[in-house]
Backbone as a ProteinNet text record, in pm:
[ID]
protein_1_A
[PRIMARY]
XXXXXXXXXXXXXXXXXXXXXXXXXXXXXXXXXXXXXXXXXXXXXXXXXXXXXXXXXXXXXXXXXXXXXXXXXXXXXXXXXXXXXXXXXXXXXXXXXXXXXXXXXXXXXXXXXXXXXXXXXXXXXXXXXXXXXXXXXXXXXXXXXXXXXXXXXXXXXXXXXXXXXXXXXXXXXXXXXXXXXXXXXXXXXXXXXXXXXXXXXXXXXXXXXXXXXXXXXXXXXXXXXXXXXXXXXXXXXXXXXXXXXXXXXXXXXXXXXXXXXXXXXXXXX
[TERTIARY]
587.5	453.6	393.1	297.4	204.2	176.7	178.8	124.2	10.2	1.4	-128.8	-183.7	-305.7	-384.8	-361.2	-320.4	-287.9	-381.3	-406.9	-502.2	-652.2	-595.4	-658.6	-755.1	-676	-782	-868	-793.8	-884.8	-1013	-1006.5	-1115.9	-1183	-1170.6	-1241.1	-1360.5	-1417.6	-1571.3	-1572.9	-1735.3	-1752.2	-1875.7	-1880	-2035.5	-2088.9	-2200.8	-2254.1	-2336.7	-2395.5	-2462.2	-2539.7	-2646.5	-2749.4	-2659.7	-2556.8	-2477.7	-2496.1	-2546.9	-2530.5	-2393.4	-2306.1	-2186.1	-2221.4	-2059.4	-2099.7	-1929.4	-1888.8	-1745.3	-1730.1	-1641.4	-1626.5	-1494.9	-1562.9	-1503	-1439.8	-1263.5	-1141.8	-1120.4	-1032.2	-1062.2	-917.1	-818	-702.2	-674.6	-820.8	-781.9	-972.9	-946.3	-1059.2	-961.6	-1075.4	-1037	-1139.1	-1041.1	-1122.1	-1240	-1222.7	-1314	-1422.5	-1411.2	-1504.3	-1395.2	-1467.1	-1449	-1332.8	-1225.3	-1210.6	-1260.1	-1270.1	-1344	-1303.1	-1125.3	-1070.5	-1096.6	-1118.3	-1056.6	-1203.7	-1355.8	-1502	-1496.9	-1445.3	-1390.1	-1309	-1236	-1172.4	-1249.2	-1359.2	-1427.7	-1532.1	-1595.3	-1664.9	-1614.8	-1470.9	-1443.8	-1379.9	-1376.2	-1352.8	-1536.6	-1600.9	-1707.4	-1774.5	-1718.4	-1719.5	-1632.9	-1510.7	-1445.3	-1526.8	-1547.8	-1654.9	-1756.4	-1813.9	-1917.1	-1943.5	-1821.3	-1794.1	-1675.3	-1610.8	-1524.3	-1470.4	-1401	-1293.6	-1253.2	-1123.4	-1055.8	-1133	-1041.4	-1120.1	-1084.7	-1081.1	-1068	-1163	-1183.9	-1277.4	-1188.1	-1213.9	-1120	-1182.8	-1367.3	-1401.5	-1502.2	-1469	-1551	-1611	-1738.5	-1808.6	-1875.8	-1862.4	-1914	-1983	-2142.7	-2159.7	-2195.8	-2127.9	-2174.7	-2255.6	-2378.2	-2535.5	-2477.4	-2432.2	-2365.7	-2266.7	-2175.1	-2108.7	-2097.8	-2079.4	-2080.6	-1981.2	-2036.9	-1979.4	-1900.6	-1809.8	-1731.3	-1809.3	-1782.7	-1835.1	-1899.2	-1988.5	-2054.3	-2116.3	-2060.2	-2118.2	-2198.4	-2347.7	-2373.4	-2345.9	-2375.8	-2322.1	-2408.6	-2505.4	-2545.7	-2508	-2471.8	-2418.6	-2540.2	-2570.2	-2646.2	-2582.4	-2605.1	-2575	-2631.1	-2595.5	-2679.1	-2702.5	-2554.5	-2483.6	-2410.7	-2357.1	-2307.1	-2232	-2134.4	-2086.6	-1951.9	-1884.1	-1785.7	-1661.1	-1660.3	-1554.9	-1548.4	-1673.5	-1685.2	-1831.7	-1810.3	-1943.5	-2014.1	-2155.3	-2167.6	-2221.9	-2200.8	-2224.5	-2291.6	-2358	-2434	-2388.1	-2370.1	-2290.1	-2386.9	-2474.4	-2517.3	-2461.6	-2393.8	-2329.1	-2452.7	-2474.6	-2578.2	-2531.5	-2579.8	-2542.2	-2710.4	-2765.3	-2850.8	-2981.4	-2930.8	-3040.3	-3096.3	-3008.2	-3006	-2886.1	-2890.7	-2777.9	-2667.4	-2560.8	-2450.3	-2333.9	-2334	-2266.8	-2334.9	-2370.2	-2421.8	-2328.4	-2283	-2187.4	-2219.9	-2088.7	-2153.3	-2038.3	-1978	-1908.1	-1894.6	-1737.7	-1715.9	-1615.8	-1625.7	-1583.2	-1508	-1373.6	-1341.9	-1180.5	-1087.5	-957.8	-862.7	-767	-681.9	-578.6	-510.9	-435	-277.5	-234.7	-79.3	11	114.6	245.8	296.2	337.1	361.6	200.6	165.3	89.4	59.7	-0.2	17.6	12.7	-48.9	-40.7	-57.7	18.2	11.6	22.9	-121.5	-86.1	-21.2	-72.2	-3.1	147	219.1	349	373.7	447.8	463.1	555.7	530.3	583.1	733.6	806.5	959.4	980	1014.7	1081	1221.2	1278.5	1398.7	1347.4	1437.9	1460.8	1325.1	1258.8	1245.9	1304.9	1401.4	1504.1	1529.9	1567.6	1624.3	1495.2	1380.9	1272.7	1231.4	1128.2	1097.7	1004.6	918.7	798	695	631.3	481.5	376.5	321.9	247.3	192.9	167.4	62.1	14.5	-162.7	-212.2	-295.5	-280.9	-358.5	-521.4	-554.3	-696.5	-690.7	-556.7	-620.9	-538.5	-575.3	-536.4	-483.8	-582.1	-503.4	-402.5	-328.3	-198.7	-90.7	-80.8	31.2	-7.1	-98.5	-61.9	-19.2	72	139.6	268.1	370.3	509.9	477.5	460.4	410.3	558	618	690.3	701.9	762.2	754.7	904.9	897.3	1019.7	1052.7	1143.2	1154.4	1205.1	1258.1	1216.4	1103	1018	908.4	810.7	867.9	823.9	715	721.3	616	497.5	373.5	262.4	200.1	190.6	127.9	179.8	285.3	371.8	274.8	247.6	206.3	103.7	-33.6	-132.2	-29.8	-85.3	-92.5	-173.4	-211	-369.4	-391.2	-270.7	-261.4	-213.7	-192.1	-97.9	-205.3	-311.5	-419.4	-380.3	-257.3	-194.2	-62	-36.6	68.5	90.2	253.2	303.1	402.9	316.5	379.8	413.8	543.8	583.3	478.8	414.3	414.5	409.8	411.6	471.3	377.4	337.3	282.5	354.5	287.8	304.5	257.1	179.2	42.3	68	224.4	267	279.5	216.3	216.2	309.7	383	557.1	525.5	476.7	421.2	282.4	276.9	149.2	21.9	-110.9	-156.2	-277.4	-346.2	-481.9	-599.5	-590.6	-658.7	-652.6	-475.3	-441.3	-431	-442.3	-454.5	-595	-715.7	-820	-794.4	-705.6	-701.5	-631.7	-501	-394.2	-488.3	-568.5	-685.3	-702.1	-750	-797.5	-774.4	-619.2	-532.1	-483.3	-441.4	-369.7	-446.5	-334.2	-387.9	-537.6	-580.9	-697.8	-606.7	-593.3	-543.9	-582.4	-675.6	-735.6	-660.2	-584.6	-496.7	-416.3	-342.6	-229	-309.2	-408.8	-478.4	-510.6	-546.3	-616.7	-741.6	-743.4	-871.1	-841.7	-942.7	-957	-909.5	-901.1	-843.3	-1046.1	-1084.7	-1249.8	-1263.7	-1303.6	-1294	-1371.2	-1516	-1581	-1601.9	-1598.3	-1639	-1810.9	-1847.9	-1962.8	-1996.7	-1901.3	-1866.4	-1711.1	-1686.6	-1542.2	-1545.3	-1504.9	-1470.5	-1350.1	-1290.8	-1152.7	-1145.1	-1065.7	-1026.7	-869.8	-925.4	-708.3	-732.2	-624.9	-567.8	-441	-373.2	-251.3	-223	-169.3	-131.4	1.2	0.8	145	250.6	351.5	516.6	568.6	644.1	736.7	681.9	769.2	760.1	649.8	694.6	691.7	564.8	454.4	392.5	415.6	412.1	416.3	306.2	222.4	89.6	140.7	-9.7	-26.8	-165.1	-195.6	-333.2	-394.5	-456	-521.8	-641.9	-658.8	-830.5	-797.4	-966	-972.1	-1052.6	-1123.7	-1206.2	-1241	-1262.3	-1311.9	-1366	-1503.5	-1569.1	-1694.5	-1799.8	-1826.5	-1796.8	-1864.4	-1842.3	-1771.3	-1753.7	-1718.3	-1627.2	-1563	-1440.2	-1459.9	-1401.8	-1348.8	-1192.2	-1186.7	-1014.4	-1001.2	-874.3	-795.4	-701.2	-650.3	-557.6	-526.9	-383.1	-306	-222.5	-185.2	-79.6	-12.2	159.5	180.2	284.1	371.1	448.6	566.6	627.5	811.5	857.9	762.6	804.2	781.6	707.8	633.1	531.6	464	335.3	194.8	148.1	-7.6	-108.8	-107.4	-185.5	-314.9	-385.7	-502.4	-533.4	-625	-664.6	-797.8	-796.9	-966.2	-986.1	-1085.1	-1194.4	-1282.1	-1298.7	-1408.7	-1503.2	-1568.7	-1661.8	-1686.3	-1640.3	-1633.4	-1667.9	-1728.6	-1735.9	-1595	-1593.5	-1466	-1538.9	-1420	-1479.7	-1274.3	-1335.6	-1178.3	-1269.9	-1127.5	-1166.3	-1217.6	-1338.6	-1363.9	-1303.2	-1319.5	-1224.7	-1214.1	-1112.3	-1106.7	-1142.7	-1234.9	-1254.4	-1111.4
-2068.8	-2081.2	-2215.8	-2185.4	-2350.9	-2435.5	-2538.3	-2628.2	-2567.2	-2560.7	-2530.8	-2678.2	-2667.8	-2833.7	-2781.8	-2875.1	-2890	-2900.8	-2767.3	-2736.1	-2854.8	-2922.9	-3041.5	-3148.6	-3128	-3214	-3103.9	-2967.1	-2879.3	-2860.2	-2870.5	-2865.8	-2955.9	-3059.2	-3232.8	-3235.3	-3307.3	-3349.6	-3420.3	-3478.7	-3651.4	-3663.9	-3796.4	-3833.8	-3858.6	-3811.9	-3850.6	-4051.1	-4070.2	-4224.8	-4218.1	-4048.5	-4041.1	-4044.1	-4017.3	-4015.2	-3858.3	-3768.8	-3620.8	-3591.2	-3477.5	-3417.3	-3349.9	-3372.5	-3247.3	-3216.2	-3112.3	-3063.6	-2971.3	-2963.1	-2895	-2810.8	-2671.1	-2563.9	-2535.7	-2521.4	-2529.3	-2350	-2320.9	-2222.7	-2171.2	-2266.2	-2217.9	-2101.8	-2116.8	-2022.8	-1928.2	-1827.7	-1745.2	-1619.3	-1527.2	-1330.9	-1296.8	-1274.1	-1256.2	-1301.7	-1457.4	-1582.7	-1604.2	-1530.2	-1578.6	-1642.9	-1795.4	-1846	-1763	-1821.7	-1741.1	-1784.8	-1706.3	-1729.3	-1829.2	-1805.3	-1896.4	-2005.1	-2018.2	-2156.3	-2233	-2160.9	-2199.6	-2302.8	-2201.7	-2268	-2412.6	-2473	-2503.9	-2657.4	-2631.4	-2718.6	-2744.2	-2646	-2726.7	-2780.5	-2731.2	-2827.7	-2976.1	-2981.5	-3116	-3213.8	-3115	-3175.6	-3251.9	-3159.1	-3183.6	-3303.3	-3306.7	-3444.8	-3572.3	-3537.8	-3665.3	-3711.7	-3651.4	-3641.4	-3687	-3645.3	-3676	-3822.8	-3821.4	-3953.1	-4031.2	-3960	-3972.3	-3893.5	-3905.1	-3840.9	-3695.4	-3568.8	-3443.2	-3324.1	-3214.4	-3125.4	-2998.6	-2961.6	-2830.2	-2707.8	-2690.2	-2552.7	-2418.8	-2404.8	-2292	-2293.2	-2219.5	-2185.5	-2055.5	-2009.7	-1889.6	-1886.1	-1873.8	-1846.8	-1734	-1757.5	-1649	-1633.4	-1568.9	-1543	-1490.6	-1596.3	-1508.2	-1465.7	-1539.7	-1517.2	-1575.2	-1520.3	-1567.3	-1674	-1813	-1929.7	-1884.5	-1975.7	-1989.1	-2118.1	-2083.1	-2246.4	-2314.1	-2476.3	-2575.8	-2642.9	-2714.1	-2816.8	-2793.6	-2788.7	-2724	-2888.6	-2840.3	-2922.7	-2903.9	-3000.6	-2906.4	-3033.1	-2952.6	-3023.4	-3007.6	-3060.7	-3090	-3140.6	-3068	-3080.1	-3109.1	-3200.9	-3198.5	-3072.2	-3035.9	-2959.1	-3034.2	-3055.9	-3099.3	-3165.4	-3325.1	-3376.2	-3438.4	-3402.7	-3376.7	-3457.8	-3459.3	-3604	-3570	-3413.3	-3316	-3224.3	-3168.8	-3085	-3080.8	-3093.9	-3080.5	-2969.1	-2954.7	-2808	-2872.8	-2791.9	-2901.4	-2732.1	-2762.8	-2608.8	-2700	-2625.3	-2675.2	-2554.5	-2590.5	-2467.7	-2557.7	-2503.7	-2478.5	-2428.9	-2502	-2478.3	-2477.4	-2407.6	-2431.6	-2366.6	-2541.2	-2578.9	-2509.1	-2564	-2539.8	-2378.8	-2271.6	-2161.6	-2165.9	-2131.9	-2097.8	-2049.7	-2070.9	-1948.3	-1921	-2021.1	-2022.7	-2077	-2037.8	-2072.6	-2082.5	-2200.9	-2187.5	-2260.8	-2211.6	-2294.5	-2326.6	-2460.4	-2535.7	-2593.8	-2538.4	-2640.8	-2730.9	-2894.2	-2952.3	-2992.6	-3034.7	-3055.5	-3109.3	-3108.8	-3129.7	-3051.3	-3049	-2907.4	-2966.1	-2855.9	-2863.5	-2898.3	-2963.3	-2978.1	-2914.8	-2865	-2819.6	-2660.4	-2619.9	-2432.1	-2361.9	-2287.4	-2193.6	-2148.1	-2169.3	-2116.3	-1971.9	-1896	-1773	-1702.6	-1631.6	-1570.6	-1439.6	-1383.8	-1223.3	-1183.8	-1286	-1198.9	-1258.3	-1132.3	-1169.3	-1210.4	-1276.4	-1274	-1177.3	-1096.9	-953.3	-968.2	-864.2	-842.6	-875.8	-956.6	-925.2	-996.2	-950.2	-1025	-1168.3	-1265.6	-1386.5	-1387.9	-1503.8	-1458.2	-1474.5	-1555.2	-1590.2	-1425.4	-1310	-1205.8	-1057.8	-1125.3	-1047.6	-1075.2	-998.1	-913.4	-1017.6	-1055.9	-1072	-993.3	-1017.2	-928.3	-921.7	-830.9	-796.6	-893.1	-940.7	-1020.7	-937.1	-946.7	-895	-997.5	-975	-1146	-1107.2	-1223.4	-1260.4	-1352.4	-1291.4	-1343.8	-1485.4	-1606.1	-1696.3	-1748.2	-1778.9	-1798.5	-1746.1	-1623.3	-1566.3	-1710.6	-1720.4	-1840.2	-1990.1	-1974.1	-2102.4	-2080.3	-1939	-1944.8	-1846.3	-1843.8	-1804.4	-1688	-1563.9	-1400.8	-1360.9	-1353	-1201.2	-1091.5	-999.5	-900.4	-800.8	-814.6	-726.1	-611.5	-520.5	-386.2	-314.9	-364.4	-267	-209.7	-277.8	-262.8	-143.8	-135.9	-67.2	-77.8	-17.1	-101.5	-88.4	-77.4	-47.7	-44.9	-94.5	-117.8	3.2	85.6	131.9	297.8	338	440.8	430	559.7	569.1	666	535.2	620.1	562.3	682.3	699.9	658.1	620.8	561.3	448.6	377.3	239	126.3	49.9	-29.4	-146.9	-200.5	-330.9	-380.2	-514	-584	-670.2	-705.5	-828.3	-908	-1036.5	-1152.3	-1290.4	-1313.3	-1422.4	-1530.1	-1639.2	-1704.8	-1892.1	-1877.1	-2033.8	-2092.3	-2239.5	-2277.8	-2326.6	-2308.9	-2346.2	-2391	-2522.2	-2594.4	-2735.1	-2755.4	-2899.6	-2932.6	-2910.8	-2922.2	-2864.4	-2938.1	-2910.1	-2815.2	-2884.6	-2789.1	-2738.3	-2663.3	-2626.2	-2701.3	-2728	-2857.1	-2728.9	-2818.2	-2728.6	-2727.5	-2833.7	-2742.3	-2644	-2619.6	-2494.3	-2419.8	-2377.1	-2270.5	-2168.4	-2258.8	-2183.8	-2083.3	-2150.3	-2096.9	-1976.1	-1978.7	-1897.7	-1800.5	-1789.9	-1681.4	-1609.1	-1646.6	-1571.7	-1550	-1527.1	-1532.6	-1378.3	-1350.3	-1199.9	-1085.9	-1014.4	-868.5	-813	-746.9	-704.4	-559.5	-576.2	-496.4	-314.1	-294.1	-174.7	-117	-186.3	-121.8	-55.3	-79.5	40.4	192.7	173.4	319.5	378.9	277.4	349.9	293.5	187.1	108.4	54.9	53.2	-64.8	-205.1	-209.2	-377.5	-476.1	-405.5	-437.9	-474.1	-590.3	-597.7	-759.8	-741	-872.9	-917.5	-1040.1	-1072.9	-1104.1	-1048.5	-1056.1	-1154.5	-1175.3	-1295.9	-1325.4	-1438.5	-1432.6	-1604.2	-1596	-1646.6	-1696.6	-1821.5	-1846.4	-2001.1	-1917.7	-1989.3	-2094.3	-2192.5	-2302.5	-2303.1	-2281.3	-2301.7	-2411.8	-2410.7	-2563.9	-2593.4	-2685.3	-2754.4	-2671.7	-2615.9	-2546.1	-2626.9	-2592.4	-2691	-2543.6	-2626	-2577.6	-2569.5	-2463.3	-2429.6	-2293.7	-2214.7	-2062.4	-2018.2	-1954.8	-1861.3	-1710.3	-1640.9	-1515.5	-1465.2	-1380.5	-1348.9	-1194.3	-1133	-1009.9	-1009	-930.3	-845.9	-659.7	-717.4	-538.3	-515.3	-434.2	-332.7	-308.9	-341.4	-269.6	-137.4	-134.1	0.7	-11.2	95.6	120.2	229.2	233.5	350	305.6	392.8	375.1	288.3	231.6	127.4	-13.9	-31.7	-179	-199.2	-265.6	-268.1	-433.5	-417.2	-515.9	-557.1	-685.4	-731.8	-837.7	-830.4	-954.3	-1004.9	-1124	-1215.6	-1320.4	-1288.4	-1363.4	-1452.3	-1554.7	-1658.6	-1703.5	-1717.4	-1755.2	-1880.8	-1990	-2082.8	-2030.3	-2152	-2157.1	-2108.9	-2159.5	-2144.7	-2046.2	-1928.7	-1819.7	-1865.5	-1927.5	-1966.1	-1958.5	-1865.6	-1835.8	-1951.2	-1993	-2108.2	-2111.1	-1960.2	-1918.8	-1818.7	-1741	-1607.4	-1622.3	-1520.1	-1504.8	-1315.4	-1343	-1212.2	-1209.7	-1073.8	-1096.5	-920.4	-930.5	-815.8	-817.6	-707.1	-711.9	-541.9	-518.6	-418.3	-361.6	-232.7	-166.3	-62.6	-32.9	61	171.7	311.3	358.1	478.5	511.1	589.9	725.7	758.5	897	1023.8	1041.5	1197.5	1312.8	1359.3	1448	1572.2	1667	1766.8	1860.3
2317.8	2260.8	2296.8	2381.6	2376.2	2255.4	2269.5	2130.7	2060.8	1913.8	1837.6	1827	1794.8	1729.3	1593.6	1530.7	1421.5	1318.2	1222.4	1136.7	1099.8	1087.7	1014.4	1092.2	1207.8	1294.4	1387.2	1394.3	1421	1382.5	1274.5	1121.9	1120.2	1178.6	1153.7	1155.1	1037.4	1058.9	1025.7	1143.6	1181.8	1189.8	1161.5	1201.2	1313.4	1331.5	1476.4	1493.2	1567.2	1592.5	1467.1	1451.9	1328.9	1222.6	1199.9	1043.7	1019.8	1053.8	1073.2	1076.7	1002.6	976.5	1126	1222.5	1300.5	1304.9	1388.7	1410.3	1535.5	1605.3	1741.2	1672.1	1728.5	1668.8	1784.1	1720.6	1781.6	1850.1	1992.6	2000.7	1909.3	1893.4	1851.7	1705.4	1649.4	1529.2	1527.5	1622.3	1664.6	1624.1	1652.8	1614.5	1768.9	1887.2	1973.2	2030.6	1998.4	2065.1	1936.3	1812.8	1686.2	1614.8	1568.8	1499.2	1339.2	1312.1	1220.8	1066.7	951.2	854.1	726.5	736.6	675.7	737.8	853	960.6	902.9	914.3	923.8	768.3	672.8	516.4	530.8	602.3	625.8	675	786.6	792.8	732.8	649.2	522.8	389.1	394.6	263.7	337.1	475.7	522.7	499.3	530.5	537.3	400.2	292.1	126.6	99.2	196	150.4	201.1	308.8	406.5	307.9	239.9	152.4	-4.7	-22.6	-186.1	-167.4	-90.3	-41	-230.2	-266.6	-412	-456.4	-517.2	-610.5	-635.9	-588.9	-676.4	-539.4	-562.2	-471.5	-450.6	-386.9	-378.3	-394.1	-506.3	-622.7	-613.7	-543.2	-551	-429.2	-348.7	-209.2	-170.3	-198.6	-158.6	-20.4	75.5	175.8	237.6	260.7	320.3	465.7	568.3	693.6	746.5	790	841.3	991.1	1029.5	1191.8	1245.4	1368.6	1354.1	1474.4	1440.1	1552.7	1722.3	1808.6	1924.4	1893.2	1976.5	1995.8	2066.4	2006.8	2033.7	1896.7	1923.9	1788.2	1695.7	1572.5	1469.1	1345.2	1359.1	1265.1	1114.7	1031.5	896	811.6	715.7	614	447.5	385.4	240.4	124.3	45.7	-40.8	-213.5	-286.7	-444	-498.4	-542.9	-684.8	-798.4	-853.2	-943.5	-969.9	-981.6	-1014.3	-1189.4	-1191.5	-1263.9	-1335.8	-1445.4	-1487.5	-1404.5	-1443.1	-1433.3	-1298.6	-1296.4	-1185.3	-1152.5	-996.6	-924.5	-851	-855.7	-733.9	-601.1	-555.7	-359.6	-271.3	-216.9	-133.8	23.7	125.5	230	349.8	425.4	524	669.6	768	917.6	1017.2	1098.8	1198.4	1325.9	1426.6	1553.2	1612.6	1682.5	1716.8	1634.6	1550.2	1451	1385.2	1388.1	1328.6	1253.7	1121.1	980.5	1017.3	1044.4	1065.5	915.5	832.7	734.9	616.2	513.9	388.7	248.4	196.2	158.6	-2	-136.2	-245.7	-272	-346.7	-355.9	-492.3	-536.7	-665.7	-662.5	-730	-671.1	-795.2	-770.2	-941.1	-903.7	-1018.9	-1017.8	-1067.8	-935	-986.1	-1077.5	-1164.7	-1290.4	-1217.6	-1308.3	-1280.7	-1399.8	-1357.4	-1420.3	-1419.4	-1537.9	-1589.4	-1617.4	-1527	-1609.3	-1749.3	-1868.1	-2001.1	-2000.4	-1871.9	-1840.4	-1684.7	-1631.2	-1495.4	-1443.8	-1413.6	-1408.4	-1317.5	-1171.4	-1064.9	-1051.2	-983.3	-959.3	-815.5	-738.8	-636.3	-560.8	-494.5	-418.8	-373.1	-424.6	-373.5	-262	-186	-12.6	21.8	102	131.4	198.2	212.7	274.3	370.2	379	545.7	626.3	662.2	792.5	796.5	702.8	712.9	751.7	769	787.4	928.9	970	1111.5	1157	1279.1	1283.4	1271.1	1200.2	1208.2	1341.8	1385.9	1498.3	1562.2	1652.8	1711.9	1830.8	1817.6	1930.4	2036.4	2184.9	2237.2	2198.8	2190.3	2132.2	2023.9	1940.3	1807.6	1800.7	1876.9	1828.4	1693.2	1618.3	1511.8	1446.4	1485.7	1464.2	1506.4	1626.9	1710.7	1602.7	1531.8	1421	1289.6	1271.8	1157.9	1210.8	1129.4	1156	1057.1	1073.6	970.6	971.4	845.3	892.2	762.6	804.4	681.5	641.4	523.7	507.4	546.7	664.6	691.7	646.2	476.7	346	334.2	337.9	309	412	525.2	606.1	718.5	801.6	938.5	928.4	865.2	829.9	910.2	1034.8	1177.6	1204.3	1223.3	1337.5	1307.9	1155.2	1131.3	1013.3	999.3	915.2	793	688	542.6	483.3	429.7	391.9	226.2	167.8	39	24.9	160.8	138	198.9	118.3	153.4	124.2	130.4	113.9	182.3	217	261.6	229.3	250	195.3	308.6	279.1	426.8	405.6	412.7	430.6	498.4	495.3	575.2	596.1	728.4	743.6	841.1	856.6	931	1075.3	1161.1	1322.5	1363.7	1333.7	1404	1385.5	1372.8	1333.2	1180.3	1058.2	972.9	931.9	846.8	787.9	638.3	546.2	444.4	428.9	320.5	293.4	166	224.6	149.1	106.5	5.8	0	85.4	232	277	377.3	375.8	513.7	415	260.3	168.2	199.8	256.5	232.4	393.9	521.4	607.4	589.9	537.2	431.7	379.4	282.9	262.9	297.5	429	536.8	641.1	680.4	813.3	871.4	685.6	781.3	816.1	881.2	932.8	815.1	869.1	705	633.8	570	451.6	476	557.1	590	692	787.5	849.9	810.2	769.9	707.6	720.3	686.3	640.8	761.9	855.5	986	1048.9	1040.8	1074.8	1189.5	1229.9	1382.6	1409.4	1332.3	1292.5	1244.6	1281.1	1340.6	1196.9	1157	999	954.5	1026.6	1001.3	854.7	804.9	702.4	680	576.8	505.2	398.7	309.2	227.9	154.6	196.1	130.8	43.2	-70.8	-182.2	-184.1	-202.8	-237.4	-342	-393.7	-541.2	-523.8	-510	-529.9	-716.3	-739.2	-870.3	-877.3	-777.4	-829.3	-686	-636.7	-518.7	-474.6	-347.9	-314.8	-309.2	-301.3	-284.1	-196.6	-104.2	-34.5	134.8	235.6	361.5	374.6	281.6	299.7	175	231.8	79.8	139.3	-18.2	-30.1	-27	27.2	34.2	29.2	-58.6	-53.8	-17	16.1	72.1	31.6	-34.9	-68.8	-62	-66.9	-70.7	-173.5	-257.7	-350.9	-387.5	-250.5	-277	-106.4	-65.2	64	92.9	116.4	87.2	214.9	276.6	374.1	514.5	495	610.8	521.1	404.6	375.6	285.2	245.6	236.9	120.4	-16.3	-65.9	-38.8	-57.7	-28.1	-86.4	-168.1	-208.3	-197.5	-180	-126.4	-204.8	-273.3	-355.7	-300.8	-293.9	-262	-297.3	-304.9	-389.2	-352.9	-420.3	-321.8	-343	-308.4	-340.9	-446.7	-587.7	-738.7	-781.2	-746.5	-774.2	-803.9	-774.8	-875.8	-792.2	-841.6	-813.4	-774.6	-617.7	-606.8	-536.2	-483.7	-453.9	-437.8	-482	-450	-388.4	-310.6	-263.6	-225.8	-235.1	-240.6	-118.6	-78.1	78.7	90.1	115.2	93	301.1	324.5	484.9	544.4	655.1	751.2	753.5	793.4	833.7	886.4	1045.4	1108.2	1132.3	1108	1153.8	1213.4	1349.3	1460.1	1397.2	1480.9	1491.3	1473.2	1414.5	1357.6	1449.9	1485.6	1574.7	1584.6	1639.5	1600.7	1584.9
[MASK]
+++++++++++++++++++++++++++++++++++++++++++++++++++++++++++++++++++++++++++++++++++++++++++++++++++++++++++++++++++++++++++++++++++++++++++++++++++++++++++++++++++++++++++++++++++++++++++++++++++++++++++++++++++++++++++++++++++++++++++++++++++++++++++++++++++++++++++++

């Protein structure tokens, strides 16, 4: 495997001579030469740190995609709403040469430390990963080669065959882009990395995002998260999905939500 650039400086945003936020969009984490959506998240909450420059993390990220960018230089402007003791709102819009491609809203605040007082989700059964498979990679999709996927073959090959009741997966994963653990801001990439959840069923893989949402709740610990992925409804063309994360400890450290296109093949006469 060739070297990945390493999440973070992938993501980088800088100032130009004017003091303008700008960022050069990396090709290493694309879906067939588009930008990917976790990755786009990724550089506006860098751009939120540039910006807010103290103590505090960006805990809630809504993004919406008017279009989707070319590689190369992305301007990016940051707006207050709200400033706040506790928590702030920040509006964040992504330009490339001066048309919208990302419109984004931003809460800015401090994440909690310790035990949960309560936790619904569980983190999903799987064996080891050293004792699990790799998961699919197809060429195009760069950003696959910057994480280590694999999946339990308990669990069964979900790629290999359509069932038409199984709209979810569960994946080990690990980073490959130099970064040893997982921080909050390769969580928002984590979000939005795996396969889309619609496969299993029979989809194209074809599965643009429309708006996706992601929530950090506590700082990860460890090498490895447990991620699940589901649909929660899929009905014409579009498709809800959610994405749980979880670390080393079991502990629930981001979920996100994405409202996206889905296209599955033509039905045969």
């Amino acid at each position: 495997m060739e070297s990945v650039e390493r999440l973070d400086r992938a993501s980088r945003v800088d100032r130009d001579d004017s003091g303008h936020l700008r960022a050069d969009l990396h090709p290493d984490y694309t879906v067939y030469g588009v930008p990917n959506g976790g990755y786009l998240q990724c550089v506006i909450v860098q751009a939120v740190h540039e910006v807010m420059k103290r103590e505090g993390d960006v805990i809630a990220l809504t993004t919406n995609f008017v279009s989707a960018p070319a590689l190369g230089k992305l301007d990016l402007e940051v707006e207050h709403v709200r400033e706040g003791r506790r928590v702030s709102f920040l509006r964040v819009r992504s330009l490339v040469e001066g048309r919208v491609v990302t419109d984004s809203l931003v809460t800015w605040g401090y994440l909690a430390e310790g035990t949960p007082r309560y936790q619904h989700g569980v983190a999903p059964e799987m064996q080891p990963p050293e004792t699990c498979i790799a998961a699919p990679r197809v060429e195009g999709m760069t950003l696959h080669e910057a994480l280590d996927m694999r999946v339990d073959p308990a669990n069964g090959r979900w790629w290999e065959r359509v069932d038409p009741t199984r709209g979810y997966h569960d994946t080990w994963l690990a980073r490959r882009d130099g970064g040893e653990e997982w921080d909050t801001l390769a969580l928002f990439f984590a979000a939005d990395c795996l396969w889309p959840a619609t496969v299993p069923l029979g989809s194209t893989g074809w599965v643009p995002t429309l708006q996706l949402t992601t929530y950090l709740r506590q700082r990860p610990v460890g090498h490895w998260l447990r991620a699940r992925q589901r649909c929660e409804v899929v009905i014409g063309e579009s498709v809800d999905e959610r994405c749980e994360l979880f670390d080393e400890r079991g502990a629930l450290v981001a979920v996100s939500h994405q409202s996206a296109l889905v296209r599955f093949p033509e039905a045969t006469p």
